[in-house]
C-alpha positions as CSV (number, residue, x, y, z in Angstrom):
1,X,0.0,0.0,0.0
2,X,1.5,3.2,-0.9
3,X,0.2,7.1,-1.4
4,X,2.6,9.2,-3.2
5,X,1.6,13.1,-3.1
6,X,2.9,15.4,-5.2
7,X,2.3,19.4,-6.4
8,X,4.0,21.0,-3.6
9,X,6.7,24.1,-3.3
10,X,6.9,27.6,-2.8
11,X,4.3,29.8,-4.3
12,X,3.7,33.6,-3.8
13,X,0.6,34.8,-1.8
14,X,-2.0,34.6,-3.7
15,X,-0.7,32.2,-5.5
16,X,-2.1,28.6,-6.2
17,X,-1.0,24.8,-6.4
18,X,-2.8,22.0,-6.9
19,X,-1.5,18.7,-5.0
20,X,-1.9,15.3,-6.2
21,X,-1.9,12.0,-4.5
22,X,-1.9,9.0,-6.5
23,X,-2.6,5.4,-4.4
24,X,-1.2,2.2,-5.0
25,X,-2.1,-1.5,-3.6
26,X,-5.8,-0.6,-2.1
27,X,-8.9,-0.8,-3.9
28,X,-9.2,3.4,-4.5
29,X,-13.0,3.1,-4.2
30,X,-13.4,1.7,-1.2
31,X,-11.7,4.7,0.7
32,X,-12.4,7.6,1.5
33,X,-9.9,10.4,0.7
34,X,-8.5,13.1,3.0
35,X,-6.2,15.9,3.4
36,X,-4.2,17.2,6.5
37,X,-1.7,19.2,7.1
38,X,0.9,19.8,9.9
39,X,2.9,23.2,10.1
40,X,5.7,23.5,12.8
41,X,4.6,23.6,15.9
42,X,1.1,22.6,15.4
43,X,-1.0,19.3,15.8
44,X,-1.9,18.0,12.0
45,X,-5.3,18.9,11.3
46,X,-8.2,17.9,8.7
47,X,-8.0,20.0,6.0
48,X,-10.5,18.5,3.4
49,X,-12.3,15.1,2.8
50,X,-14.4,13.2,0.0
51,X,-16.7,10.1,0.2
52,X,-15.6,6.9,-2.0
53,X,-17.1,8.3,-5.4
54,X,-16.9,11.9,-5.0
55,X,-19.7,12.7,-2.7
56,X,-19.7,13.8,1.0
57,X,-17.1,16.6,0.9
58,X,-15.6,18.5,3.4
59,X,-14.0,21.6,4.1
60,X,-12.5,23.1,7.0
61,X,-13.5,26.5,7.8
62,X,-10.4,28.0,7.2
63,X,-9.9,26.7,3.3
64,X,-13.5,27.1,2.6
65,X,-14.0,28.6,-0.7
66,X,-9.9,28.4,-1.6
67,X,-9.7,24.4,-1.4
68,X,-11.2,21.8,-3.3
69,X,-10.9,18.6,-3.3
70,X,-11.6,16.0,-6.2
71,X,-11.0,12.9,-7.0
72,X,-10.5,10.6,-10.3
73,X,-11.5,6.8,-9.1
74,X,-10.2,6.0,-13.0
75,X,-6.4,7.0,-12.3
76,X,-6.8,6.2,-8.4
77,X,-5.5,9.8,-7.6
78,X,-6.9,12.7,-5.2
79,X,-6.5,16.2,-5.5
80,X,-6.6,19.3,-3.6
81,X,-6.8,22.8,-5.5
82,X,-5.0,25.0,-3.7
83,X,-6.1,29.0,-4.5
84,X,-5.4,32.3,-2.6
85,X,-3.0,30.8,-0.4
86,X,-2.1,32.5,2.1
87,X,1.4,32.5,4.5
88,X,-0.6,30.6,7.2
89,X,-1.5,27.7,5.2
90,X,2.6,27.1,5.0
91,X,2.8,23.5,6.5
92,X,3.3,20.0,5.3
93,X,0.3,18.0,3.5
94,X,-0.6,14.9,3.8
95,X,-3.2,12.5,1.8
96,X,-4.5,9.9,3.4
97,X,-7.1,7.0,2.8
98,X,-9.7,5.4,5.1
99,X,-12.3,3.1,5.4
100,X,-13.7,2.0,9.0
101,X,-10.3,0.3,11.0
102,X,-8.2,1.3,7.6
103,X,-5.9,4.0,7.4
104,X,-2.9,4.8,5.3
105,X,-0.6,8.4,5.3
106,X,1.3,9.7,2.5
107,X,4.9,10.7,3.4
108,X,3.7,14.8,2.9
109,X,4.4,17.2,0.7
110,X,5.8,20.8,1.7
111,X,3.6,23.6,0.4
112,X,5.6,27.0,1.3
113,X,3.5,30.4,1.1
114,X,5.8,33.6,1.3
115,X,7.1,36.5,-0.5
């Protein structure tokens, strides 16, 4: 079983990425998909979440209207559009998969917001 993000690096405020987090080894649409991140100092928190085929979403309050996530059952990836990023959402993301006692992690991709 293995999640391999990618998409992440320094971007201007403002700016915008879009992460990707292709799975390997795990039937995709049996999961759920998520996104967390963890910036230095603080506890990893749920950043944005998506039932098995696209349905369910969530969105914490503080990416609300700049984060989506999607998700392409046919390539077994997840993604999370990243727009008017801002220095705070600096921190290290994560994808990760679950279904009931199942859970798998990513290794994390930096995303860097500055000027």
């Amino acid at each position: 079983v293995q999640l391999v993000e990618s998409g992440g690096g320094l971007v201007q405020p403002g700016g915008s990425l879009r992460l990707s987090c292709a799975a390997f080894g795990f039937t995709f649409t049996n999961y759920a998909m998520r996104w967390f991140r963890q910036a230095p100092g603080k506890e990893r928190e749920l950043v944005a979440g998506i039932g098995s085929f696209g349905t369910s979403n969530y969105d914490a309050d503080s990416v609300k209207g700049r984060f989506s996530i999607s998700r392409d059952n046919a390539k077994n990836t997840v993604y999370l559009q990243m727009n008017s990023l801002k220095p705070e959402d600096t921190a290290v993301y994560y994808c990760n998969a679950k279904r009931n006692a199942y859970e798998y992690w990513g290794q994390g991709t930096q995303v860097t917001v500055s000027s």
